[in-house]
C-alpha positions in Angstrom: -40.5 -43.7 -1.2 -42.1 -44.4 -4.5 -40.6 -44.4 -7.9 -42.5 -41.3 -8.2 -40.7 -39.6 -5.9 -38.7 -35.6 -6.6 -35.5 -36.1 -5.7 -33.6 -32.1 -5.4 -30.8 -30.8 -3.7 -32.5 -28.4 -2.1 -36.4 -27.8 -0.6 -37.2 -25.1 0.1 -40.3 -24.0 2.3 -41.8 -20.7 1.8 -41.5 -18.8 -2.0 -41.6 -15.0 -0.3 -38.7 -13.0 -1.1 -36.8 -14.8 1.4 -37.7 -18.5 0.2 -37.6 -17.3 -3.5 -34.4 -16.2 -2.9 -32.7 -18.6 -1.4 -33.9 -21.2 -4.2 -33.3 -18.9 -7.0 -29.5 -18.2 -6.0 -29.1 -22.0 -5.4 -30.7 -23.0 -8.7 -28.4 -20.7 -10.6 -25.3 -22.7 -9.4 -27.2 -26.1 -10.9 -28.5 -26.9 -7.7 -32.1 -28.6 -8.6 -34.5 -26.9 -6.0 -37.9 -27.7 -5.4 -40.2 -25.2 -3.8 -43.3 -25.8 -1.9 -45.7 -22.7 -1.0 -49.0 -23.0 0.8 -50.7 -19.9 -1.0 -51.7 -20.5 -4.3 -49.9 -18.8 -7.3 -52.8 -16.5 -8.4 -53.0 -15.1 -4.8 -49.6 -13.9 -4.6 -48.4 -10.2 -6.2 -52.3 -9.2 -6.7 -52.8 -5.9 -7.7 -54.7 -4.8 -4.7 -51.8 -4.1 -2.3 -52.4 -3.7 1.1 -50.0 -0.9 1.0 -47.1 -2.5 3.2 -43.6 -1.0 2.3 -40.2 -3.1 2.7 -36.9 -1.3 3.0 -34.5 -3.4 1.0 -30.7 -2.0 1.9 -28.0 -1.3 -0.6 -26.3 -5.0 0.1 -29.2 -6.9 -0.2 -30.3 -5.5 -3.6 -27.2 -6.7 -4.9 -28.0 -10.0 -3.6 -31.4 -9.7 -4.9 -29.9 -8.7 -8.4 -27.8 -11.6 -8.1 -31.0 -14.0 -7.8 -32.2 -12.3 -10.6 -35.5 -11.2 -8.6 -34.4 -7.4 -8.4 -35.0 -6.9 -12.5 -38.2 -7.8 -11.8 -39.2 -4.6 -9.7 -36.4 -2.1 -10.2 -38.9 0.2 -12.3 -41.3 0.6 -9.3 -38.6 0.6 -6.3 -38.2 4.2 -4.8 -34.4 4.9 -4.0 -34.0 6.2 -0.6 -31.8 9.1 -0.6 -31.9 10.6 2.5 -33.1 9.3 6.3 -33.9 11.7 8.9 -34.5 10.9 12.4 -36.4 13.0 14.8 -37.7 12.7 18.3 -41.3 14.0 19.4 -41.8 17.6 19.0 -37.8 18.3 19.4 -35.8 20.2 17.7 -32.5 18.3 17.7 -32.5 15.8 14.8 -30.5 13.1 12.9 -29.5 13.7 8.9 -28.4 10.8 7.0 -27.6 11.9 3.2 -26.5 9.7 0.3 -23.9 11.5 -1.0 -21.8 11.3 2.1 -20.9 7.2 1.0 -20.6 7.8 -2.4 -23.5 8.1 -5.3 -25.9 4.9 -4.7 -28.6 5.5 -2.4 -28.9 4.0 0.9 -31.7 1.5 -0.3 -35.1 1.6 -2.0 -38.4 0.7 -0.9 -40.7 -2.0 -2.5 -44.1 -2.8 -2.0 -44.9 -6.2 -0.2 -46.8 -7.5 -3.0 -44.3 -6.5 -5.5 -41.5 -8.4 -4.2 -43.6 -11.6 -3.6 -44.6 -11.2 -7.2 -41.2 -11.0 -8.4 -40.0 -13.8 -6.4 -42.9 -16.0 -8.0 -41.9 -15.1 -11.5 -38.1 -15.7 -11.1 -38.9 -19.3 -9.8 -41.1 -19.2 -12.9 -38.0 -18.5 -15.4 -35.5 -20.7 -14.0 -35.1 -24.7 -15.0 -34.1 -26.5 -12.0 -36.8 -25.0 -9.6 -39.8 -27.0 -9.6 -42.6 -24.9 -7.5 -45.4 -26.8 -5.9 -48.3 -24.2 -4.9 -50.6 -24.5 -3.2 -49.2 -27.3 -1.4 -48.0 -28.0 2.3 -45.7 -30.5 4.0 -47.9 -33.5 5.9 -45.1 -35.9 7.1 -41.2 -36.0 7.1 -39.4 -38.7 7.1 -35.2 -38.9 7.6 -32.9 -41.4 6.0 -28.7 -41.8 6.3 -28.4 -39.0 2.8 -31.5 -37.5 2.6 -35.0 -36.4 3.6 -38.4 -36.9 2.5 -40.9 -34.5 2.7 -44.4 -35.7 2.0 -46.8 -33.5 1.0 -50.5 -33.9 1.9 -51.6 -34.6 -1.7 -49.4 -37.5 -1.9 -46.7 -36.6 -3.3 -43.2 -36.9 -2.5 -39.8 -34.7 -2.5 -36.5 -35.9 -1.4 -33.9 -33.5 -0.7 -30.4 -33.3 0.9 -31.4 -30.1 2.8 -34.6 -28.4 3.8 -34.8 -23.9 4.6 -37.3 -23.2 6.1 -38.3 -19.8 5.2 -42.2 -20.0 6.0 -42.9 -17.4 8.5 -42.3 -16.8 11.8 -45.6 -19.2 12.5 -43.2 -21.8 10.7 -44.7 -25.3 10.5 -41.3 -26.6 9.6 -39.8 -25.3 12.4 -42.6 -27.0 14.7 -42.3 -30.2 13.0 -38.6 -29.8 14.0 -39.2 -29.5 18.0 -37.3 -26.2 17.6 -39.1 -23.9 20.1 -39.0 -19.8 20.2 -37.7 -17.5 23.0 -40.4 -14.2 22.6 -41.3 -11.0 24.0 -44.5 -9.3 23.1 -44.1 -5.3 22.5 -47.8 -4.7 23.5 -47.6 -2.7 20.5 -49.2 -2.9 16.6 -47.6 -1.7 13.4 -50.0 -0.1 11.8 -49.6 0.2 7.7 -50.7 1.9 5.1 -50.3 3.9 1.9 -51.1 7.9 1.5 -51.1 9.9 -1.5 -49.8 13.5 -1.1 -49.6 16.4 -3.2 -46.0 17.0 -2.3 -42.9 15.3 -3.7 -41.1 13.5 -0.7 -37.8 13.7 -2.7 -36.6 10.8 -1.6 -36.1 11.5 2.2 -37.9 8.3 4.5 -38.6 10.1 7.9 -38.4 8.1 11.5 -40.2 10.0 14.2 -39.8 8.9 17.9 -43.6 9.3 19.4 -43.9 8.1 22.8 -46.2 5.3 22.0 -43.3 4.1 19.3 -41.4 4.9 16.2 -43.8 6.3 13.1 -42.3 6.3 9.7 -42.9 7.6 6.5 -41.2 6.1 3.6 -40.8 7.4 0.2 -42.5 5.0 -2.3 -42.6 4.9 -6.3 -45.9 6.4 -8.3 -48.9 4.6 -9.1 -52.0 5.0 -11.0 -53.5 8.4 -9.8 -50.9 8.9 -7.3 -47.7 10.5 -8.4 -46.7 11.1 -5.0 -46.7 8.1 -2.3 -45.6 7.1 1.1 -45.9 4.3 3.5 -46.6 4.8 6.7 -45.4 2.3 9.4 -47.4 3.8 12.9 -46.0 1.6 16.0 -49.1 1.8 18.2 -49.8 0.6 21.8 -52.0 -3.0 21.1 -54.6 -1.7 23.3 -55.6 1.1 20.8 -54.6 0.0 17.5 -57.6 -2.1 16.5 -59.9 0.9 17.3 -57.3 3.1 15.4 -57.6 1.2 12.4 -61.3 0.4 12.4 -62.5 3.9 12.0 -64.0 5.4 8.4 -61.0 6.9 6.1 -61.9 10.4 7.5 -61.4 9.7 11.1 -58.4 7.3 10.4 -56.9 10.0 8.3 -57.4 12.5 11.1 -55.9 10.4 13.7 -53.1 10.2 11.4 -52.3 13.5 10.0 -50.9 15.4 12.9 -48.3 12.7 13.1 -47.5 13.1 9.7 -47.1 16.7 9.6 -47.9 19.2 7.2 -44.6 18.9 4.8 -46.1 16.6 2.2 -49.1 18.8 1.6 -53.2 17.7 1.7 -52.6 13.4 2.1 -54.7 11.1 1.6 -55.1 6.8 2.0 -54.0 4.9 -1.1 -55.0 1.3 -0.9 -56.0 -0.5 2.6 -54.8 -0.6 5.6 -54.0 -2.9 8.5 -52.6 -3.9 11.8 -50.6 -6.6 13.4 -48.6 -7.5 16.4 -45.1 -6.6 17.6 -42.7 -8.8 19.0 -39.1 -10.3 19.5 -38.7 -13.8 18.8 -35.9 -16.1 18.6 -35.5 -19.6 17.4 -34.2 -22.0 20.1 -31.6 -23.2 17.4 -31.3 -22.5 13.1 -29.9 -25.6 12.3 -31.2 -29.2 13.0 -30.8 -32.3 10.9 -30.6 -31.6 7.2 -32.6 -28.7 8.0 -32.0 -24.5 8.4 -34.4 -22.2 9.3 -33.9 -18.6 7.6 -35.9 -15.1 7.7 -38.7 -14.8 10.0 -38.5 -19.0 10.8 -35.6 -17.5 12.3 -36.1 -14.5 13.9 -38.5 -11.6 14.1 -37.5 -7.8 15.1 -39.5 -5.2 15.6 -39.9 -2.5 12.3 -37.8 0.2 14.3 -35.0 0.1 12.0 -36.3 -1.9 8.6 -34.5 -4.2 8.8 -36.5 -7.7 9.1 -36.4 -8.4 5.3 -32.8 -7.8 4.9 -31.3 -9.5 8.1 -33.0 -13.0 6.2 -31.4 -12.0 2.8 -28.1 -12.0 4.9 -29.1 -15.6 6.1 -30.1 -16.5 2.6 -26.4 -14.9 1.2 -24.9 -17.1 4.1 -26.5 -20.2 3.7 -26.1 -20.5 -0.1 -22.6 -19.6 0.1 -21.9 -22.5 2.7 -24.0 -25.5 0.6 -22.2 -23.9 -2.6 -18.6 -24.0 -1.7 -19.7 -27.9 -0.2 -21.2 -28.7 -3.5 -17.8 -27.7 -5.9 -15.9 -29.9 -3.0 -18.0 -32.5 -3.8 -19.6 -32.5 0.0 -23.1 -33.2 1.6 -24.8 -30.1 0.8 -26.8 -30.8 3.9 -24.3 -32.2 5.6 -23.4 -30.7 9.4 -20.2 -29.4 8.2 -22.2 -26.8 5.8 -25.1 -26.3 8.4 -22.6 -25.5 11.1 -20.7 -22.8 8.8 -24.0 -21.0 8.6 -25.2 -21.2 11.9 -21.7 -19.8 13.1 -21.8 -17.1 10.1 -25.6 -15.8 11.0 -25.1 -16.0 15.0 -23.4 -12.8 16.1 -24.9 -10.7 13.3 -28.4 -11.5 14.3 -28.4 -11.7 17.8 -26.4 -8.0 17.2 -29.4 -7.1 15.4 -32.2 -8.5 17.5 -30.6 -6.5 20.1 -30.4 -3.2 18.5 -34.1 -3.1 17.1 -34.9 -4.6 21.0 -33.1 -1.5 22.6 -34.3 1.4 20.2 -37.6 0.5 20.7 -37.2 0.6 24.4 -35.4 3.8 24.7 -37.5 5.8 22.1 -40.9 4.4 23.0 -41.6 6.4 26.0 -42.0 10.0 27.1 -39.8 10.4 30.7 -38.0 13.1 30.8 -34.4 12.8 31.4 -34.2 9.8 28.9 -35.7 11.7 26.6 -33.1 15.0 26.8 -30.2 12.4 26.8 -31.2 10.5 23.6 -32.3 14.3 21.8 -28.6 14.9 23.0 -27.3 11.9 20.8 -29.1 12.3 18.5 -27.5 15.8 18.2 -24.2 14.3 18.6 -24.1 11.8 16.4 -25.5 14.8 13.7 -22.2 16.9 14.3 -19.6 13.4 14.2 -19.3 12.9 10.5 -17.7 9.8 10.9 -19.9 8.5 13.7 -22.7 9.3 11.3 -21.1 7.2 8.2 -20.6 4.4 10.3 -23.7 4.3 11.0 -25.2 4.4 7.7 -23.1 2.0 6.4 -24.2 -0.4 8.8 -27.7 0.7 7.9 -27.0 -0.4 4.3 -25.7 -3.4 5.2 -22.3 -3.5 4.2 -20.3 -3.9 7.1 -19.1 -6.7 8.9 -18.0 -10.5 7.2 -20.5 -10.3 4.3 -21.2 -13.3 1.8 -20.0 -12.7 -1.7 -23.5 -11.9 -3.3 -23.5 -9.1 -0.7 -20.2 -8.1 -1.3 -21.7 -7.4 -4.9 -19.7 -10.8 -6.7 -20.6 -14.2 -8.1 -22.1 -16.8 -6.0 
């Protein structure tokens, strides 16, 4: 490589949450980070949102407070206070409150946009991250210590490891040979923003339609629209595109029967769209010098939420492993420190990919007896108190071997 050449600890690929993240923890231990992004600074965060709402749990705020991204929208994320679960036209329903695990709320949502934004403008703030957008990887090129990424402008980055955290289209993870193990939902997510008259107090509602899970998530205020939701509508593929390409009337009409009438007269707030569902599964997370995290990683369907937080947890992992190797004056690539996270982040996704698999399954369909026997837990599990905080505490993400920044301490 030349003399011109960025030498880093750390490249990372992707500057989402995820990406931005993972450099922004690692850059605040000393690590020098470099950051390349194939969308172009101005495009990210604009003020046009296309209405999408992430659910960011009660452990991964912490981490994204300890990144220092989370300052940057805590005045627009919506605390969720309360979840409940219902199935079809049924009676029998699921009541997860707050106050049963203490006085923090189970999570918050954030728009899309917002946390892209905030990502872009902590990389912004900190020192030893140099972000290189628009930009994209042409070539790589592996030596005995290091890597060289070379981008298709010419320039040149040298790292001891490389995250992937580009998408679940990941050119990184191509480049790599990794393949993906997948299983197509023939089903859409439909998304959106509605205004409503009604406050929505906090509460983010999960109904189980027989075409998939619809949900309606509490989100902050904005500009003429002091009450807001999100709507996440799991469609079957074969309708969806028609669903969504009717006028605001009709689309709204489609919609509002599934909504209900407990938020009052709705209507949209921003745009809308539609994209695919599936499972997929990297054939392997680690490779030389390289981890993939988030979506690279993994993708699960929206029943549960979860998508965003499962690749904070690898981000919390991963940055825990190169750290402790960097104070013991290891390889921060090395395979000792890729091995500790691959062994860290295998049971916990695989648990999760799993979960979000078998929901789906079992609440997106209409037979009968299925249908009585999951009414019936649901009705169970509403009259086992400690069944029920099990289960929320798992749904906040604070169970199981958590890295420190999840556990709320110093990286």
């Amino acid at each position: 490589m030349s003399s011109h050449t960025l030498s880093v600890d750390v490249l990372v690929i992707g500057a989402g949450p995820v990406g931005g993240l993972a450099a922004a923890l690692l850059a605040g231990t000393g690590l020098a980070v470099a950051v390349v992004e194939a969308a172009a600074p101005a495009a990210i965060g604009r003020a046009n949102s296309d209405g999408r709402a992430l659910a960011v749990a009660f452990s991964a705020q912490r981490a994204l407070k300890a990144g220092g991204l989370w300052p940057h929208v805590a005045a627009i994320a919506q605390p969720i206070l309360d979840i409940r679960v219902t199935d079809g036209a049924s009676p029998l329903f699921l009541h997860y409150d707050h106050r049963a695990v203490g006085d923090q709320p189970l999570g918050w949502i954030v728009e899309a946009e917002a946390l892209r934004a905030a990502a872009l403008a902590r990389l912004g703030e900190l020192p030893g991250v140099k972000l290189l957008a628009p930009a994209r990887v042409a070539e790589w090129r592996y030596g005995p210590g290091a890597v060289d990424a070379v981008l298709a402008d010419g320039r040149a980055i040298r790292a001891s490891l490389v995250v992937a955290a580009d998408g679940r289209a990941s050119p990184t993870r191509a480049a790599a040979d990794i393949g993906v193990s997948a299983i197509d939902y023939h089903q859409h997510g439909i998304v959106c923003a509605i205004a409503h008259r009604r406050p929505h107090r906090g509460i983010a509602h999960e109904h189980f339609l027989p075409a998939g899970p619809f949900a309606i998530l509490p989100m902050a205020p904005a500009t003429g629209a002091a009450h807001r939701s999100g709507i996440v509508w799991t469609e079957r593929s074969a309708l969806a595109p028609d669903i969504v390409a009717q006028d605001d009337a009709a689309f709204l009409a489609e919609m509002a029967p599934r909504v209900g009438d407990f938020l009052g007269d709705i209507r949209l707030s921003g745009t809308r769209l539609a994209y695919p569902l599936s499972l997929q599964l990297a054939e392997r997370v680690i490779d030389r010098r390289l981890a993939l995290v988030g979506d690279a990683a993994h993708g699960m369907h929206p029943i549960a939420g979860q998508g965003m937080n499962i690749g904070i947890r690898d981000v919390a992992a991963l940055a825990e492993a190169v750290v402790d190797a960097r104070r013991l004056g290891l390889d921060p690539g090395g395979a000792a420190v890729l091995e500790r996270y691959r062994r860290w982040r295998g049971f916990d996704t695989l648990a999760m990919l799993a979960a979000t698999d078998g929901l789906n399954r079992l609440f997106s369909n209409d037979f009968g007896p299925l249908r009585l026997a999951r009414d019936l837990g649901l009705a169970a599990v509403e009259r086992l108190p400690a069944v029920k905080k099990l289960f929320m505490r798992h749904a906040m993400g604070v169970v199981g071997d958590l890295p420190r920044v999840l556990r709320g301490e110093r990286l």
